[in-house]
N, C-alpha and C positions, 0 to 999 in steps of 0.2 A: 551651252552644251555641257561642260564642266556641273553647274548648278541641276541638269538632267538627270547625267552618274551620280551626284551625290544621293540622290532624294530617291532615285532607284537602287542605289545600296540600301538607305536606311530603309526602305520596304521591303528589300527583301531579307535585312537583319531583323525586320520584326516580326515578318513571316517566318522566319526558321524558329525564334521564340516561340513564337504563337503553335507551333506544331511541335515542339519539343512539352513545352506546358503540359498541351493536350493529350500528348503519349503516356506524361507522366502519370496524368490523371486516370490514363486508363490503362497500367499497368503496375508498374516500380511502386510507384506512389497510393497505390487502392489502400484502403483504410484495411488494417491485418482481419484475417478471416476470424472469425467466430461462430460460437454455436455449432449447429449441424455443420454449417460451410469448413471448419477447422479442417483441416487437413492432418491425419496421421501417421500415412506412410512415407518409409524416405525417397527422397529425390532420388528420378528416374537417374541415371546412368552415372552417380553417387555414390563412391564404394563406404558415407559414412551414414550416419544418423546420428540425428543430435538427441540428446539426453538430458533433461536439466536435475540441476542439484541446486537447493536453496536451504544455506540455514544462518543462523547466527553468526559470522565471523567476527562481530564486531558487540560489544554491548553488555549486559550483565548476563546472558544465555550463553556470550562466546568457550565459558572456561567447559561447558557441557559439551557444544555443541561442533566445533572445530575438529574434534578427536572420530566425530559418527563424519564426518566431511570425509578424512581422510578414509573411514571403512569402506564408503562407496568406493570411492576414488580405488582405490586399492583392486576390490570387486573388479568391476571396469577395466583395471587394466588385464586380469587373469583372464577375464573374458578376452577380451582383442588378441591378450598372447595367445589363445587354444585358439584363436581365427572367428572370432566376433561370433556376432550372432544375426543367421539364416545370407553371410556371406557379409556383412557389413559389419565396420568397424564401430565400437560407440562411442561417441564425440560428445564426450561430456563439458557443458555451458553449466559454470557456476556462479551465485548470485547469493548477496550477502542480505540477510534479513533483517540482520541488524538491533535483534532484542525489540525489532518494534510492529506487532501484529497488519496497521495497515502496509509497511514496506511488504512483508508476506505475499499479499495479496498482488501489492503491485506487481513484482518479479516473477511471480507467478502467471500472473497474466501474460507481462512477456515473456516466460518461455513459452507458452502454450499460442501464443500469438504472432509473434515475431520472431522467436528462435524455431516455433511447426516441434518442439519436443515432443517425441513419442510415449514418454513418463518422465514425472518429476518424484526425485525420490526428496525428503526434506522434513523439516522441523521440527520442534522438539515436545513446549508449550503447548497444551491445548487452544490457548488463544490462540498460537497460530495457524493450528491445523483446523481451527471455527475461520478464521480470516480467507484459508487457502478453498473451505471446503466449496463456495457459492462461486468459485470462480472456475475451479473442475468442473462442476458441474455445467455450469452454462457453455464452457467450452470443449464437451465433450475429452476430457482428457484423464490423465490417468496419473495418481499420486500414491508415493507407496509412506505412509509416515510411519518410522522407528521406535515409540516411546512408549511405554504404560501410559495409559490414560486410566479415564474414571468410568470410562464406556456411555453408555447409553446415545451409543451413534451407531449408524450403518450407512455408511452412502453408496452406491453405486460403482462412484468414480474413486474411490479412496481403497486400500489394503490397509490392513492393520499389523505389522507385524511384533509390534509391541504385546505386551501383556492387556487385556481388558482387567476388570475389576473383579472378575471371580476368579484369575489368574496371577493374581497379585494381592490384593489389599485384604475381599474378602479373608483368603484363607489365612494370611499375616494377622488378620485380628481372632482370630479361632485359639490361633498358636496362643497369640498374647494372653488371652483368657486364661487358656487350658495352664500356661506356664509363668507366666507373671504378675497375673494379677489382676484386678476387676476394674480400677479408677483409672479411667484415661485423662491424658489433656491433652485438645487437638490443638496443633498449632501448623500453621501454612501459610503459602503468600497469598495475596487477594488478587485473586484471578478466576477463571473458571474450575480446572481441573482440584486445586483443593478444595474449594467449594464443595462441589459435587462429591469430589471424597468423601468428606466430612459427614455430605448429606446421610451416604450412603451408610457411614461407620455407626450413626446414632440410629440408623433403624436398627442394624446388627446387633449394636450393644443390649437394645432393648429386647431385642428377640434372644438373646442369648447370657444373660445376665450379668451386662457390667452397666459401668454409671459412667455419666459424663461429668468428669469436676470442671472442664472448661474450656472454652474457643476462641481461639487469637487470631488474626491476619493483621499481615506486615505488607505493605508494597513491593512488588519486586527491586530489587537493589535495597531492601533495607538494611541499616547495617547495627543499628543500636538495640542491642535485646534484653538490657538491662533491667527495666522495667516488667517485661515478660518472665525475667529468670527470677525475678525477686518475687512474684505470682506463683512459679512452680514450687519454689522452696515453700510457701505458706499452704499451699495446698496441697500440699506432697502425694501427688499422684504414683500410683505402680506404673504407668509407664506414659511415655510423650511420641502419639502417633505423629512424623515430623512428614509437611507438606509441600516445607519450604524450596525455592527453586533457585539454582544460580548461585551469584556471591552470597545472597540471605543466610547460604549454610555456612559458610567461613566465620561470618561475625558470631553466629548462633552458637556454634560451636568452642571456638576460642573462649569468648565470654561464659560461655556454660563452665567451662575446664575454669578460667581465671575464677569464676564464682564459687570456688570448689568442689563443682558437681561431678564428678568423673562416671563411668559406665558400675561403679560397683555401688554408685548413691542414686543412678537413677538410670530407668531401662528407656532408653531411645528407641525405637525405630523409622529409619526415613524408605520414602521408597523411592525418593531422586539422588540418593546418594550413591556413587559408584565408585568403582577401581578408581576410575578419571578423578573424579573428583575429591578423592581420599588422599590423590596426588597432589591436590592444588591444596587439600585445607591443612595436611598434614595427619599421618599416622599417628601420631604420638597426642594426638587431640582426640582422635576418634577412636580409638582402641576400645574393645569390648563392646562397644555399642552396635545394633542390629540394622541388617537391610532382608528390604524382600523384593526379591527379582527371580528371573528364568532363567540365568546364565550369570555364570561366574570367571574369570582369569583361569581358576581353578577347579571347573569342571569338566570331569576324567571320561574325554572321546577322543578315539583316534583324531576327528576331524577338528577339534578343539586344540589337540599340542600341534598340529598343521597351523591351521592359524595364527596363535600364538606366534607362534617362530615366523612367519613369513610376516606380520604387521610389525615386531621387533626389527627382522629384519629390513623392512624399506624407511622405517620413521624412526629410528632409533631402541637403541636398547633398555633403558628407560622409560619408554614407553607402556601406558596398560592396555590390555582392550576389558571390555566391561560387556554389557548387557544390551543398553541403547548402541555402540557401539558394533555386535556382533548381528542385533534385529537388524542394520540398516544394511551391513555386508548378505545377508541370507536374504533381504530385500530384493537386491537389484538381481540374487542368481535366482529367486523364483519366478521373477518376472521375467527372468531370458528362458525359464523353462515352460512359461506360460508360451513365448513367443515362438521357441522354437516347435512347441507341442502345436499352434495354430495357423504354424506357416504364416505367421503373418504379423507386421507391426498394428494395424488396427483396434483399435481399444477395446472395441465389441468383442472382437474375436480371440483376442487377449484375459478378455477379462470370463469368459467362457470356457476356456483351454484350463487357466488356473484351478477350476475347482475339483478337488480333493488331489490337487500336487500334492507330493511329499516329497522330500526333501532331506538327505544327512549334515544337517547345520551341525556346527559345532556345539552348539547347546543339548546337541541330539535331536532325533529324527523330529522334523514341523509338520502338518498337513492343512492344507486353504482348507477351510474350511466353503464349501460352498453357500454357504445360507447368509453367512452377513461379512466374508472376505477377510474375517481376521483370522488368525491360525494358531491350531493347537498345540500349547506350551507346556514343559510340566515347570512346577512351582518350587522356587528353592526359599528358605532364610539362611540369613547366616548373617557370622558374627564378625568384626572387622579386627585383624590381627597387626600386632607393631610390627610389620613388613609391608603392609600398605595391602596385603590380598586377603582376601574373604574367606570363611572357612564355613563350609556348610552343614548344619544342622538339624538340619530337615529337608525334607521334601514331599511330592504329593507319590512319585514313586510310580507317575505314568502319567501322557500329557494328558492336558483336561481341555476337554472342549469349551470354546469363545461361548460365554453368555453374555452380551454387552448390555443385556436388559434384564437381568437377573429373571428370568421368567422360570429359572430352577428354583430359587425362593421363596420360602412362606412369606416371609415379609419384604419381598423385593417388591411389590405391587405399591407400597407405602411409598416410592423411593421414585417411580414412574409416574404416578397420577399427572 
């Protein structure tokens, strides 16, 4: 009898197994939705939504890229304090990418997978935002990326709120011509985006009459530029279009200054170099030398000394905001005014509502553009001062419409083939 009970417990111990397995299989446990199946609206009777944020915190991107973290972040909370957005609070999931394009891709997938994100705002590199872009797409979802890039992309599922190439680089080499000179030397890290720069600057130069004296790539994290500086001094270029990303400018820089080269013996310009970054390599290294961006510390809109003072305020006073920085805060509020203008978290219906938003960023007023989702910028240069802030130079003097394919150019067809 004893030997009875036992053998009808252990059956019914592996019955309860055997039905707990199978629930799992058909519920908790389903392999994460994808594709069409993705899910984008928040959870029924969920006062949050979740939101993911992915960028560099860790790696040779982190000195860039930790400071656009905190802009979101920031965002996000303004939002939830006015009382979220369409009654929900946004429950921002962040995720480190770590300076390495396939982690990108990973974390990305799980937010869009396993965390149900209703947009991911994030990354810096064009490598990462080529990593992120086949995985938006496949899973229906929706990524707002921060940075100048070298354009010639349009996806769907992607916002551009960075600078494209006729918003940035283009008109910075026009400057360069017109005001210092005709011999370039490009120099950049080996990756996509200066690549593509590059590609683009020697059809320019040709259409507009400068000469290339010559073309470098450095690995990301590279730190010895020794070799490179002893190159510019024999070739003495009028100016060094700079492409370089991450720590690359710390060493490039220092070494340039130790090799006696200061901003009065050679014209620099970078277009990854920012407030942030001016903090980490040192003023007093970069003094007089050029950037070209849409936003400045020191660009005079009301809603510009607002920000300021509120990102001092929560992160320190010490603290700079910059460009990539200010694109990824005016990110996350165009996309709540996409949501709130569609009534809806739905990507489709989000990404429909967005076009021709506008917007009073700090940089001054943006508009989505509807035709390929990046938005209209106006263009500043400027020169970097021994107080670590930018001082501007120029500008286009009204924003200029996204051409991420240069099809306003005579010789941009060179540049697409």
């Amino acid at each position: 009898m004893l030997f009875k009970r036992k053998r009808l417990t252990a059956l019914m111990a592996v019955s309860l197994t055997l039905s707990a397995f199978l629930a799992g299989c058909s519920g908790a446990a389903k392999p994460a939705a994808s594709g069409t199946d993705a899910k984008t609206e928040a959870p029924a009777g969920d006062n949050t939504v979740p939101v993911g944020i992915v960028h560099s915190l860790t790696g040779t991107m982190s000195i860039s890229e930790v400071s656009v973290k905190d802009a979101e972040m920031m965002a996000i909370e303004e939002i939830n304090k006015a009382g979220g957005v369409l009654g929900k609070q946004l429950k921002p999931i962040v995720e480190d990418g770590a300076s390495d394009w396939p982690t990108f891709a990973e974390k990305t997938k799980k937010l869009l997978q396993k965390d149900k994100a209703v947009v991911i705002f994030g990354g810096w590199t064009s490598a990462s935002r080529k990593a992120v872009l086949p995985v938006v797409e496949q899973n229906k979802g929706l990524f707002f990326y921060p940075v100048q890039y070298e354009g010639l992309e349009s996806s769907p599922n992607i916002f551009y709120t960075g600078a494209t190439t006729n918003q940035q680089i283009v008109p910075a080499v026009s400057w360069l011509l017109q005001n210092k000179g005709k011999k370039f030397f490009l120099l950049g890290s080996d990756y996509v985006f200066p690549r593509t720069a590059n590609k683009i600057i020697k059809e320019q130069l040709k259409a507009e009459g400068g000469t290339l004296i010559a073309e470098e790539y450095t690995p990301l994290g590279h730190t010895d530029y020794n070799t490179i500086i002893s190159k510019i001094k024999k070739e003495k270029p009028d100016v060094v279009f700079n492409t370089l990303n991450g720590d690359s400018n710390v060493a490039f820089f220092k070494q340039l200054k130790d090799a006696g080269l200061s901003s009065k013996d050679l014209t620099t310009l970078s277009v990854s170099i920012a407030e942030e970054e001016i903090r980490g390599i040192g003023a007093s290294i970069l003094e007089g030398h050029y950037t070209a961006w849409n936003y400045y510390q020191t660009t005079d809109t009301p809603e510009n000394k607002k920000f300021v003072e509120a990102y001092k305020a929560k992160y320190g006073k010490d603290r700079v905001t910059d460009d990539p920085i200010e694109a990824a805060y005016t990110g996350v509020y165009l996309w709540a005014e996409a949501v709130k203008k569609a009534g809806s978290f739905e990507v489709d219906k989000v990404k429909a509502a967005a076009k021709g938003i506008e917007w009073n960023a700090p940089e001054g007023k943006v508009k989505v553009d509807g035709d390929n989702q990046h938005i209209y910028k106006t263009v500043r240069i400027g020169q970097i001062q021994s107080d670590g802030m930018i001082k501007e130079v120029w500008n286009s003097g009204q924003s200029v419409k996204p051409d991420p394919f240069l099809k306003t150019y005579p010789w941009g067809a060179a540049v697409t083939k």
